[in-house]
C-alpha positions as CSV (number, residue, x, y, z in Angstrom):
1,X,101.8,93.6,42.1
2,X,100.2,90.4,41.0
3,X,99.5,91.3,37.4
4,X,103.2,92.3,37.0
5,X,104.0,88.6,38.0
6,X,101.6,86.7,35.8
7,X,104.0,87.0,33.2
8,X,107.6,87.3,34.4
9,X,109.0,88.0,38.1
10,X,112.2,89.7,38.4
11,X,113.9,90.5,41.6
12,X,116.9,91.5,39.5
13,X,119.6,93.3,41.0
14,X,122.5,93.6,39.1
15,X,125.4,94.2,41.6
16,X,127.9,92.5,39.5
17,X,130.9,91.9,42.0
18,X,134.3,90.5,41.4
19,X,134.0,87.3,42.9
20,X,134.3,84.6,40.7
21,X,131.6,82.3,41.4
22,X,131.1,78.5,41.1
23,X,128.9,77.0,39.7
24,X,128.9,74.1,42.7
25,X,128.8,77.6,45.1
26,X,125.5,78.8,43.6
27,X,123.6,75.1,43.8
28,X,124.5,75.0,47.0
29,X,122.6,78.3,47.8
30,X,119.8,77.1,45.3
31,X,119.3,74.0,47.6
32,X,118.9,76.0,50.4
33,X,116.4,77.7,48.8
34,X,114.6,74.7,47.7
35,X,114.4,73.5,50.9
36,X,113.1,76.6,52.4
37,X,110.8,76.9,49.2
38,X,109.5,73.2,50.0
39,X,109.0,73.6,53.7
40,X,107.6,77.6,53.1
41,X,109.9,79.1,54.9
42,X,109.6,82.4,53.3
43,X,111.2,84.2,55.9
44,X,114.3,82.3,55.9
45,X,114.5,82.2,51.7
46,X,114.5,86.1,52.6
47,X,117.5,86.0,55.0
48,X,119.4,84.2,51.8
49,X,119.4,87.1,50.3
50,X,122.1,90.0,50.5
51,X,122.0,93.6,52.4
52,X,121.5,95.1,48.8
53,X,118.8,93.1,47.6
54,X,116.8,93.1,50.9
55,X,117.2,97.3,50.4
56,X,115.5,97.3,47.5
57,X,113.2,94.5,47.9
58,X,110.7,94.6,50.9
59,X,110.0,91.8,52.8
60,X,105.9,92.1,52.3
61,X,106.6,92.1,48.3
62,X,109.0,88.8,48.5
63,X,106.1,87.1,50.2
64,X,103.4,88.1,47.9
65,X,105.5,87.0,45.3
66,X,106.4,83.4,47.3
67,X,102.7,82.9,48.1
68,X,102.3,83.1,44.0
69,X,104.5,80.3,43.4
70,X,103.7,78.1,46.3
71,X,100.3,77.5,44.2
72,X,102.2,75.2,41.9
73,X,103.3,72.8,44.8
74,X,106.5,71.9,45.8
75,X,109.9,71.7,43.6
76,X,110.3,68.5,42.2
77,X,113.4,69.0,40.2
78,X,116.1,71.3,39.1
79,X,118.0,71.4,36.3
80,X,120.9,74.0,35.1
81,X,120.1,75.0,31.9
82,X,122.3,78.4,31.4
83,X,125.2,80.0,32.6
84,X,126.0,84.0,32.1
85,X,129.1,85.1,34.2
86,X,128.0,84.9,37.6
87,X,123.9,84.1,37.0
88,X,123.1,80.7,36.9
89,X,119.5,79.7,35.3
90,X,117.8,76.5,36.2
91,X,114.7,74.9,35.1
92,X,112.2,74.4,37.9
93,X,109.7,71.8,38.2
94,X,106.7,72.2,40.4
95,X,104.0,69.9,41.1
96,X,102.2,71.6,38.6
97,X,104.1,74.1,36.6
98,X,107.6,74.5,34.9
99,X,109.2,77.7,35.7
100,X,112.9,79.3,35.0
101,X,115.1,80.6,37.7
102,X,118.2,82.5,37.5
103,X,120.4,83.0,40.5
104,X,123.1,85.4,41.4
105,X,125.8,84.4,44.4
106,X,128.1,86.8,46.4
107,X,130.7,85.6,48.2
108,X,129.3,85.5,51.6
109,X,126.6,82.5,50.1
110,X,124.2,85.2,49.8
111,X,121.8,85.9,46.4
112,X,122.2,89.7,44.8
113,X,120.0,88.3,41.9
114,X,117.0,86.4,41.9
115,X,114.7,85.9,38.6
116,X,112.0,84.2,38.4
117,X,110.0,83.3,35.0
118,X,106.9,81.2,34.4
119,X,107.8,79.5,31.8
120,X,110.9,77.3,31.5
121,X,113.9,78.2,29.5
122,X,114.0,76.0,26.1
123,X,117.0,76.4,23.7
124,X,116.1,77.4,19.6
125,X,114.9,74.8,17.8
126,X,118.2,74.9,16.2
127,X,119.7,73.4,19.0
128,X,117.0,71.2,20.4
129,X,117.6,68.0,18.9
130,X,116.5,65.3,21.6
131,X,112.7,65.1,22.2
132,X,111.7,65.5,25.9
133,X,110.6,62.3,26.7
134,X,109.5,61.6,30.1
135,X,110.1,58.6,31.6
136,X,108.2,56.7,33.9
137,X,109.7,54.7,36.9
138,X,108.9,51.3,37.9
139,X,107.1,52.7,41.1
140,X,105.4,55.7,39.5
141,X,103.8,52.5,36.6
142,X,103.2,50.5,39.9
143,X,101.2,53.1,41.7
144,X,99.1,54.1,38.8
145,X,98.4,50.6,38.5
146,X,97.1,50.3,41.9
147,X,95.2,53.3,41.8
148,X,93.4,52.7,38.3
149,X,92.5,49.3,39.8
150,X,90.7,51.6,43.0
151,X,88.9,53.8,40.8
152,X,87.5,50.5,38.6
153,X,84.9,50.3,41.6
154,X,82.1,52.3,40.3
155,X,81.4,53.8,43.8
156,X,85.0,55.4,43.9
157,X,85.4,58.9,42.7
158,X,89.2,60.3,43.5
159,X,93.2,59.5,44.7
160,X,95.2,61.2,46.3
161,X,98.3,59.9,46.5
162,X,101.6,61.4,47.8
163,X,105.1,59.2,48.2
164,X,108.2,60.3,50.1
165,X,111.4,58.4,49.8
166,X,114.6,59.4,51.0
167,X,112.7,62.9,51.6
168,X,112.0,63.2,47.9
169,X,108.8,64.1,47.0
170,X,106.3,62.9,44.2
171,X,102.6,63.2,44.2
172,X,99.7,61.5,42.2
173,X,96.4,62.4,40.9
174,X,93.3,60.4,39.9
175,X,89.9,60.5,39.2
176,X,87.3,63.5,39.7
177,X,86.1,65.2,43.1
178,X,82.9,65.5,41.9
179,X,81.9,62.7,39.9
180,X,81.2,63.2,36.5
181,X,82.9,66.6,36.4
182,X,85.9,66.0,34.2
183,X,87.2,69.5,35.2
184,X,87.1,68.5,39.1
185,X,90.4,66.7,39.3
186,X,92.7,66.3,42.6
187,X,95.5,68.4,43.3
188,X,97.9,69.2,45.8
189,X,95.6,71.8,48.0
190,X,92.4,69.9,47.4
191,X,90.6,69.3,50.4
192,X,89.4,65.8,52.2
193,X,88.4,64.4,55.0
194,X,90.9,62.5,57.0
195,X,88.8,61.0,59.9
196,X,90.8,59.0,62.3
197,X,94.2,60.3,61.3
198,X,93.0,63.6,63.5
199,X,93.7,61.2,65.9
200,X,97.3,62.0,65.5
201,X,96.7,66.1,65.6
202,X,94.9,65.2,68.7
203,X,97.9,63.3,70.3
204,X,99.9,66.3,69.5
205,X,97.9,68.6,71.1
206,X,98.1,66.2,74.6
207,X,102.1,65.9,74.0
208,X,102.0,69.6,73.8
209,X,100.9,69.7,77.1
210,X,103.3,67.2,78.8
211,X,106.5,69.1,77.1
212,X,104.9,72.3,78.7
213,X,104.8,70.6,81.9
214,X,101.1,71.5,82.3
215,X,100.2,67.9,82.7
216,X,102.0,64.7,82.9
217,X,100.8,61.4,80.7
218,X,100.3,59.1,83.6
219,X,97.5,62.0,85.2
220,X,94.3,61.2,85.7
221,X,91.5,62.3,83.5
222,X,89.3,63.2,86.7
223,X,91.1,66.2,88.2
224,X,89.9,68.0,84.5
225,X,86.2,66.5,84.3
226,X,83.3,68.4,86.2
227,X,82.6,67.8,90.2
228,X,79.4,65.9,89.0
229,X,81.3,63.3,87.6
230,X,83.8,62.5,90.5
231,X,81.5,60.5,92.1
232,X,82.4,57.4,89.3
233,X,85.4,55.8,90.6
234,X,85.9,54.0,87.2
235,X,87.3,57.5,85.7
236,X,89.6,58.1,88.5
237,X,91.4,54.6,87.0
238,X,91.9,56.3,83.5
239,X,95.1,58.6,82.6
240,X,95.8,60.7,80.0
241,X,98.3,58.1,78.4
242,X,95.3,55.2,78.2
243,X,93.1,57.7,76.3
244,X,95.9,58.4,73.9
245,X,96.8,54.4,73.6
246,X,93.4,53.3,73.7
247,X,93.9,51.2,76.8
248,X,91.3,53.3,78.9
249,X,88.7,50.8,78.6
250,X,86.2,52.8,76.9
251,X,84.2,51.2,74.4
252,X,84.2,52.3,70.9
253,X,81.6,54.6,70.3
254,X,79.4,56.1,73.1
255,X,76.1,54.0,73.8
256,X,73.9,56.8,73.8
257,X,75.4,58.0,70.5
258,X,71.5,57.5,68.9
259,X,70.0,59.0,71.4
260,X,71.4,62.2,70.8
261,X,69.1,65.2,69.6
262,X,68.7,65.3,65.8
263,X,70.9,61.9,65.8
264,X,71.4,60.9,61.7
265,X,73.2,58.3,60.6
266,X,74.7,60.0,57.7
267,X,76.5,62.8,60.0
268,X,76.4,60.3,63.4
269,X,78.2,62.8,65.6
270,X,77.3,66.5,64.7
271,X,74.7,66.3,67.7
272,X,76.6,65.1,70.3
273,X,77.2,67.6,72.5
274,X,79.3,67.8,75.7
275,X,76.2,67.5,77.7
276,X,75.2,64.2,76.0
277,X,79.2,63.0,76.8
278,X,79.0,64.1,80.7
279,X,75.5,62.4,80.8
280,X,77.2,59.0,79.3
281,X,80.2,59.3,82.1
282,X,78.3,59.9,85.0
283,X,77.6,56.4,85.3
284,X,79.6,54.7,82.7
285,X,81.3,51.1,83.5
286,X,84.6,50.4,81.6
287,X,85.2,47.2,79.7
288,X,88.3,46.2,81.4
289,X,91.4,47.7,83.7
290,X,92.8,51.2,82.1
291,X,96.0,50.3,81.0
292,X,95.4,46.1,80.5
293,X,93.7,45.9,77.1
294,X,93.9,48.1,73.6
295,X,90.6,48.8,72.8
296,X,89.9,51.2,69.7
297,X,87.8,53.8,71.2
298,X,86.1,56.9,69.0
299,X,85.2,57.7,72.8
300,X,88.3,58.2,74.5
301,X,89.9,60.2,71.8
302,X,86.7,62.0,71.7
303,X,87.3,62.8,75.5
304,X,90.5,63.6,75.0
305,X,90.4,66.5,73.0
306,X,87.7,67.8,75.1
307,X,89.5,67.5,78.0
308,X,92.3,69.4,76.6
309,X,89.7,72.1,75.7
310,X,88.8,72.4,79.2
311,X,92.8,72.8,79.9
312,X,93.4,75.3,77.6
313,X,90.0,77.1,77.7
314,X,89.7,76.9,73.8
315,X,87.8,74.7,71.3
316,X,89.8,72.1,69.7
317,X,89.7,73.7,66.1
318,X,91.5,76.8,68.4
319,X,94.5,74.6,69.7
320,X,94.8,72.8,65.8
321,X,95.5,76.4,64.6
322,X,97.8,77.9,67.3
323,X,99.5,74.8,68.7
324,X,100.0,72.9,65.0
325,X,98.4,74.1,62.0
326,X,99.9,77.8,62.1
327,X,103.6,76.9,63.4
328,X,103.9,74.4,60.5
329,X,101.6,76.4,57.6
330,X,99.3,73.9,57.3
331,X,96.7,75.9,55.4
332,X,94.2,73.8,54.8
333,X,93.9,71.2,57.9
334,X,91.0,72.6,59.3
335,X,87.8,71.3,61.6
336,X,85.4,73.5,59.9
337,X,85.9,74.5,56.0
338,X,86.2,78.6,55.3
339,X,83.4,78.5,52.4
340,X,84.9,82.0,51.7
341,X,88.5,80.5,50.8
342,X,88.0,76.9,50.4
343,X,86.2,74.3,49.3
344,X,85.5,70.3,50.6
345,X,85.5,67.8,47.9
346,X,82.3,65.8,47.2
347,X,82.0,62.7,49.3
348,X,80.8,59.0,48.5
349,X,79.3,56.6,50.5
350,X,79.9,52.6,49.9
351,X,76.7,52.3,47.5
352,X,78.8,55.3,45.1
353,X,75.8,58.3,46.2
354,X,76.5,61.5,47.9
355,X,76.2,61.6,51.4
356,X,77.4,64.7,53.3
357,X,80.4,64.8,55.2
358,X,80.8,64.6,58.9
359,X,80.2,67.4,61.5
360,X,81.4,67.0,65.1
361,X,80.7,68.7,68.3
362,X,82.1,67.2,71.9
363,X,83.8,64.5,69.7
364,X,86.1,66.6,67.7
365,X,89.2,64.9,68.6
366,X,88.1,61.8,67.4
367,X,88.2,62.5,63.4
368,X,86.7,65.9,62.6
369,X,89.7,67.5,60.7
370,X,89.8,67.8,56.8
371,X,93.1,68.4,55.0
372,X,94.8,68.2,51.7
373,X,97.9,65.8,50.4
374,X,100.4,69.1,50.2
375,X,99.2,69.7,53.8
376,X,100.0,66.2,55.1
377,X,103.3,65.5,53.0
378,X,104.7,68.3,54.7
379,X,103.2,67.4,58.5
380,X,104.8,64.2,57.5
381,X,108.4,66.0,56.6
382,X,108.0,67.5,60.4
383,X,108.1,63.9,61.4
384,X,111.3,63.1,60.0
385,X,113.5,66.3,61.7
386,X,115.3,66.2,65.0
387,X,113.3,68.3,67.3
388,X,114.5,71.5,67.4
389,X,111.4,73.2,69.5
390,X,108.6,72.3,72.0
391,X,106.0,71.5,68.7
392,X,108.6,69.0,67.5
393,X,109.3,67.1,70.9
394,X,105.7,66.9,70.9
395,X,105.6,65.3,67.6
396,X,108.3,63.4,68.4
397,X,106.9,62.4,71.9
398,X,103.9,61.1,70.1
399,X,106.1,58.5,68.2
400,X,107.4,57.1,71.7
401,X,106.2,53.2,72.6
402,X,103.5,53.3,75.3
403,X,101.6,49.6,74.7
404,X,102.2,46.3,73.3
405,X,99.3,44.7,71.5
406,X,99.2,41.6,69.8
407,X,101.0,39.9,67.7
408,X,103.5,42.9,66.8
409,X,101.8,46.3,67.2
410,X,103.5,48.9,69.7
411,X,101.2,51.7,70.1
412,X,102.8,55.5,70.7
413,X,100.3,58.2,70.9
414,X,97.8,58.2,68.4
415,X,100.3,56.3,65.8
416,X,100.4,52.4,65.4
417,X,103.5,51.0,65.3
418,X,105.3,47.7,63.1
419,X,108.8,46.7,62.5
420,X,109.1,46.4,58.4
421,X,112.5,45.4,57.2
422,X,113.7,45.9,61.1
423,X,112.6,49.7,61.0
424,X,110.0,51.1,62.9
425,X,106.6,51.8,60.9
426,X,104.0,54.2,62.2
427,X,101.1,54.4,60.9
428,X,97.3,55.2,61.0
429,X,94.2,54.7,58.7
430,X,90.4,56.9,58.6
431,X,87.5,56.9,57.3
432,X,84.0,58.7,57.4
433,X,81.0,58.2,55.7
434,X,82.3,59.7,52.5
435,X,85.9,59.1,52.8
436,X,89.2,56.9,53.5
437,X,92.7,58.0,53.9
438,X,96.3,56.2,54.9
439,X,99.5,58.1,56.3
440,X,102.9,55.6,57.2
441,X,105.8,56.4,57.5
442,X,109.5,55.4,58.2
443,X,111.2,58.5,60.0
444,X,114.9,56.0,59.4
445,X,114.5,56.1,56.0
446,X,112.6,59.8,55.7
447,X,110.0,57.6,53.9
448,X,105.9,58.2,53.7
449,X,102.6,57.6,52.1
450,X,99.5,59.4,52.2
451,X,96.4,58.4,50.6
452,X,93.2,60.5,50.2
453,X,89.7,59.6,48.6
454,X,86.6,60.4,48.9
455,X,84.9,57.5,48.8
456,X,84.3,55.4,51.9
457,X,85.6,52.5,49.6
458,X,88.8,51.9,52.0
459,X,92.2,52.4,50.4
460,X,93.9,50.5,53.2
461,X,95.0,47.5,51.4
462,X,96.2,49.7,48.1
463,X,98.1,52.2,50.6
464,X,99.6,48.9,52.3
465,X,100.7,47.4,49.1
466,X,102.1,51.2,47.8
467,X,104.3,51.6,51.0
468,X,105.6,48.4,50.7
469,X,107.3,48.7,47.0
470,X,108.4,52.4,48.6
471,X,110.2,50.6,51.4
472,X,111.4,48.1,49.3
473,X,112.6,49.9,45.9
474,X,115.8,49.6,45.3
């Protein structure tokens, strides 16, 4: 099947009927199919099409066929370029391809034709008399200014840089994953290391809970930790809510963090184990009241996701898949990378060298997940919907005010939160020992950023400054 569609993909069926079609009638089918193309929806791009084409098409051949094209990213543009009675062709730019597509409408809004080509339609020469110039935006100059600038530190090796405004998507590409490899460069599906912002995926996983009604926020942690433990009344203090808000009172990192077997400081927490996390708690004194001061803590989130593995009796890279990763097709946010299938790029410490990338055990929910930019523009797209399930109040939940710190942060669940241009601003930053990434957005506006290297270099001030002309381009 997959040899016939390296060169052209037809799911032609000709039932030419004697409804005269507009040409305003087909786009707004196309669009529907672009949207469902965006999001992956494969099913629902199915249901678009009519009785006759489903009979002739299976369902298992459409979706070999989508999962062909959703290599080339997302559609970034469409433009009619032919018109033959009732099939309509359009040039189709993906992120990293230009393909044809000709579409056929009935009069019930559904396709009878669908064609798709791998190379874009261009008229005869005859005919082509303006060059295809493309034009670059002020925003799209800005942003490769800011990244160029990055990369001039000689101990940065990649962007990855993806911009949503008004829910339109464009993504950017610098640098090498593997330094010195000129044929290592970025792209939509390759995979990074997103420390903190697991964070967030952590907080969903909790919120997943509380929609369920297996828990409520303001529940103490101690009813889910082990008997031994029970007998430190400091734990009793601490809710689920003050783990998520980092207002438990938990320091930052545990203090017997060095102490663990095999401790390194290149890959700090791939020996802690639960048993080195229940031996810290046992007699454990927090900093201040739960639920009086934010205090940042690796800890707590740390705790948290292994708490909500004891709730669900599965790891945390289990709940990821079911509860987030698999509902939303999130391919390639993982804990652990599938050698077999995927591949991690090369991280950079500060100093510009190698350094492996980080493995967690009891900590996972603190920043063990790796994912790409296609991965997180299109969590990020989740963000901006009005829930319509229990996965998207949970999203949504997360985004809800639960602690004011000083001098305007709000703090949700996971997400920090800032007014900017009176809209709320959520955001969160990570980094690793061979990484940094940035997600924001602006749900009002359906605006985001997310920035990827793999470099610990930070790119919090260049994400900062890119958000900043999105929000305020005119």
């Amino acid at each position: 099947m997959i040899q016939k569609i390296t060169t052209t993909l037809l799911f032609a069926l000709y039932f030419l009927c004697s409804y005269a079609q507009e040409v305003s009638e087909n786009r707004l089918v196309y669009n529907r199919l672009e949207y469902f193309f965006n999001t992956k929806q494969t099913d629902s791009i199915y249901a678009l099409g009519n009785e006759k084409f489903k009979e002739q098409i299976p369902l298992n051949d459409f979706k070999n066929v989508l999962n062909y094209f959703y290599k080339f990213g997302t559609i970034k543009d469409a433009k009619q370029v032919t018109q033959d009675n009732t099939l309509i062709g359009y040039n189709i730019e993906f992120q990293s391809k230009k393909c044809y597509l000709q579409l056929a409408v009935d009069s019930s809004f559904h396709f009878s034709t669908l064609i798709l080509k791998e190379e874009p339609f261009v008229e005869t020469v005859e005919k082509y008399i303006i060059p295809n110039v493309v034009k670059t935006s002020t925003i799209d100059q800005y942003i490769d200014s800011i990244a160029k600038t990055y990369l001039t530190n000689v101990n940065t090796a990649s962007l990855a840089i993806g911009i949503i405004r008004n829910n339109k998507v464009n993504s950017f590409f610098y640098g090498e994953t593997v330094k010195g490899d000129k044929n290592s460069l970025p792209n939509p599906t390759s995979i990074y290391e997103i420390g903190s912002i697991s964070k967030i995926f952590t907080a969903v996983l909790l919120a997943d809970l509380v929609e369920k009604n297996i828990l409520s926020l303001d529940d103490s942690i101690i009813n889910y930790l082990p008997d031994s433990l029970k007998t430190n009344t400091h734990l009793h203090k601490i809710t689920f809510k003050q783990l998520a808000n980092h207002t438990s009172g938990l320091p930052r990192l545990p203090t017997n963090l060095e102490q663990s077997n095999n401790f390194t400081s290149t890959n700090p927490y791939s020996s802690y184990t639960r048993k080195d996390l229940y031996s810290l708690l046992k007699n454990i004194q927090i900093n201040s009241e739960p639920g009086e001061n934010y205090e940042y803590s690796n800890l707590g989130y740390g705790l948290l996701g292994d708490i909500l593995s004891t709730i669900t009796k599965k790891t945390y890279a289990q709940n990821i898949k079911e509860i987030i990763t698999i509902p939303l097709n999130l391919g390639n946010t993982v804990e652990k990378i599938d050698p077999k299938i995927q591949k991690l790029v090369n991280t950079y410490n500060k100093n510009g060298e190698n350094t492996p990338a980080w493995d967690f055990q009891a900590l996972a929910g603190a920043g063990s997940l790796k994912s790409s930019l296609s991965d997180l523009l299109r969590f990020v797209q989740y963000q901006f919907k009005m829930p319509e399930n229990e996965l998207e109040n949970a999203m949504a939940l997360t985004r809800q005010f639960t602690f004011f710190t000083p001098p305007n942060t709000d703090i949700g669940l996971g997400w920090h939160m800032n007014m900017t241009n009176d809209l709320i601003c959520y955001w969160h930053n990570g980094g690793t020992g061979g990484s940094s990434s940035f997600i924001a957005i602006v749900p009002d506006l359906k605006s985001a950023i997310v920035v990827l290297s793999n470099s610990a270099h930070s790119v919090d001030s260049i994400s900062e400054q890119i958000f900043e002309k999105v929000l305020n381009k005119k």
